[in-house]
Residue frames as a rotation matrix with the C-alpha (Angstrom) as fourth column:
UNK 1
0.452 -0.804 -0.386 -26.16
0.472 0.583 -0.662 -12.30
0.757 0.117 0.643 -34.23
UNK 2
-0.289 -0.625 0.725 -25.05
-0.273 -0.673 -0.688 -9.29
0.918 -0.396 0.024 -31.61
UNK 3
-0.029 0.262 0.965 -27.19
-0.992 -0.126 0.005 -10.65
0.123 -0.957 0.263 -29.17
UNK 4
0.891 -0.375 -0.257 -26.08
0.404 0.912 0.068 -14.53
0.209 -0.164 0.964 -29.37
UNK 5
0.147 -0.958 -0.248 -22.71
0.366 0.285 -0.886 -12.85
0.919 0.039 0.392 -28.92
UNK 6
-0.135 -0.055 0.989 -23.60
-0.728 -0.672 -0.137 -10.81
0.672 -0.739 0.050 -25.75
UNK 7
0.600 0.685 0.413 -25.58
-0.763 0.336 0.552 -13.51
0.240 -0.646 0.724 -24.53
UNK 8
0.652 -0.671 -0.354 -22.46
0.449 0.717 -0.533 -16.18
0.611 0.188 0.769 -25.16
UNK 9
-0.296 -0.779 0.553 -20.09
0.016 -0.583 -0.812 -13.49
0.955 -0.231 0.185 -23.45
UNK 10
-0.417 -0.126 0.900 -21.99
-0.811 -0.395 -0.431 -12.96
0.410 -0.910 0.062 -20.51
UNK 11
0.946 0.177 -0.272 -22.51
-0.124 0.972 0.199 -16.41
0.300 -0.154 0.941 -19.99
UNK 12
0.479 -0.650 -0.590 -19.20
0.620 0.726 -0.297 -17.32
0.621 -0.224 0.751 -19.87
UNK 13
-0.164 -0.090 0.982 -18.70
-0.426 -0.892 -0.153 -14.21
0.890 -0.444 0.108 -17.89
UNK 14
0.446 0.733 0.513 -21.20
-0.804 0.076 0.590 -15.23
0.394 -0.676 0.623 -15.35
UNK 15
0.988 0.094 -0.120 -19.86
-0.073 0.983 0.167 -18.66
0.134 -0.156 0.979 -15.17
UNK 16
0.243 -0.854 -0.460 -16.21
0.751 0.466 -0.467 -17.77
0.613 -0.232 0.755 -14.44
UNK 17
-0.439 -0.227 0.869 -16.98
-0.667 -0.566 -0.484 -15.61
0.601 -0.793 0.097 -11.38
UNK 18
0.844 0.498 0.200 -18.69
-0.510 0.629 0.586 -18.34
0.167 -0.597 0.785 -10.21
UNK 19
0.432 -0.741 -0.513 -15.93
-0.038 0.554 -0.832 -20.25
0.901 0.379 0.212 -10.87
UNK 20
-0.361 -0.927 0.104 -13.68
0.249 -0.203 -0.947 -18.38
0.899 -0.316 0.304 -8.75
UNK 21
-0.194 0.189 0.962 -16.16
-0.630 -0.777 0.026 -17.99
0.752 -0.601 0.270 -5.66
UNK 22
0.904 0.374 -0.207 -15.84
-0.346 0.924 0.162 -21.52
0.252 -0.074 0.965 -5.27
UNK 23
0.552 -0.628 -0.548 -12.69
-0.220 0.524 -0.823 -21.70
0.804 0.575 0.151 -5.24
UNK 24
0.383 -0.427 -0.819 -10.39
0.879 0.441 0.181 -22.85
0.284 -0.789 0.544 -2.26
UNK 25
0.878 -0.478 -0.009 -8.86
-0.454 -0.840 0.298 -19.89
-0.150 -0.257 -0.955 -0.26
UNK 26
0.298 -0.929 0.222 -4.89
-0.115 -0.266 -0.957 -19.05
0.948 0.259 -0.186 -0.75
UNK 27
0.969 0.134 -0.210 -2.98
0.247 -0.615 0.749 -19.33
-0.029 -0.778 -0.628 2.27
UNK 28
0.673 -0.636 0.377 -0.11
0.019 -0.494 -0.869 -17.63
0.739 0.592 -0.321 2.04
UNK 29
0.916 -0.055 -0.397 2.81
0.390 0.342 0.855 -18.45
0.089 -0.938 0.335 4.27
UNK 30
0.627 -0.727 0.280 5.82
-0.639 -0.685 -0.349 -15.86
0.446 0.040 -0.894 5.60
UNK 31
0.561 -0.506 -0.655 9.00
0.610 0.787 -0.086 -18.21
0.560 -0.352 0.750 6.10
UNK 32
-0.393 -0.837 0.380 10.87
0.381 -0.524 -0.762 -14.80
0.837 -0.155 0.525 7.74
UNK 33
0.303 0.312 0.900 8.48
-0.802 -0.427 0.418 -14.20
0.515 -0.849 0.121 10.50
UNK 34
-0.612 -0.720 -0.327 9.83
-0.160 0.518 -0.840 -15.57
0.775 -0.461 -0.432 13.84
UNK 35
0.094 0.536 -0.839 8.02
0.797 0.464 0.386 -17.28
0.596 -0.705 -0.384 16.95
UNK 36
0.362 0.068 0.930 7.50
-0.359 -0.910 0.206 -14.76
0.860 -0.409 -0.305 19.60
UNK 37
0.913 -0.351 0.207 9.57
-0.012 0.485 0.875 -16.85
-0.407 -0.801 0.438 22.18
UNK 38
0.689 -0.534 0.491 13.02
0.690 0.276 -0.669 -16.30
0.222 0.799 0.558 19.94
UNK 39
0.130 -0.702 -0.700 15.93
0.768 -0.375 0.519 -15.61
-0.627 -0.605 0.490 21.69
UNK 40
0.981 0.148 -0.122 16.56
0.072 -0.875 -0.479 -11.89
-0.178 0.461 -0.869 20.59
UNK 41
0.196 -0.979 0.063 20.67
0.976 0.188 -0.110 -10.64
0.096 0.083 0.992 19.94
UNK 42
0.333 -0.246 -0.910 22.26
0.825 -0.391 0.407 -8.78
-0.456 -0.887 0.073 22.44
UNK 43
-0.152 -0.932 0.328 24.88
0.841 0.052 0.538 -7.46
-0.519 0.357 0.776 20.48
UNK 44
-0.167 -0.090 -0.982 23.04
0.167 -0.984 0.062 -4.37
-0.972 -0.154 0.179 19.27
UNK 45
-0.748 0.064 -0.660 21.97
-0.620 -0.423 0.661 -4.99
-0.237 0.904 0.356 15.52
């Protein structure tokens, strides 16, 4: 019985890192970075 549960565990082990090496990439997007052509401010702050 200990080794139907190992063998059940690392199955489903095995079979959700696959999962997740399949999986679409993240991208991940900063709304606070500015364009590098953005008027700067003069004004010292």
């Amino acid at each position: 019985m200990r080794s139907l549960t190992k063998a059940v565990t690392l199955a489903a082990c095995m079979f959700a890192s696959a999962a997740t090496a399949f999986a679409a990439p993240v991208t991940i997007k900063f709304s606070h970075v500015v364009a590098e052509n953005t008027p700067q401010r003069s004004d010292g702050s």
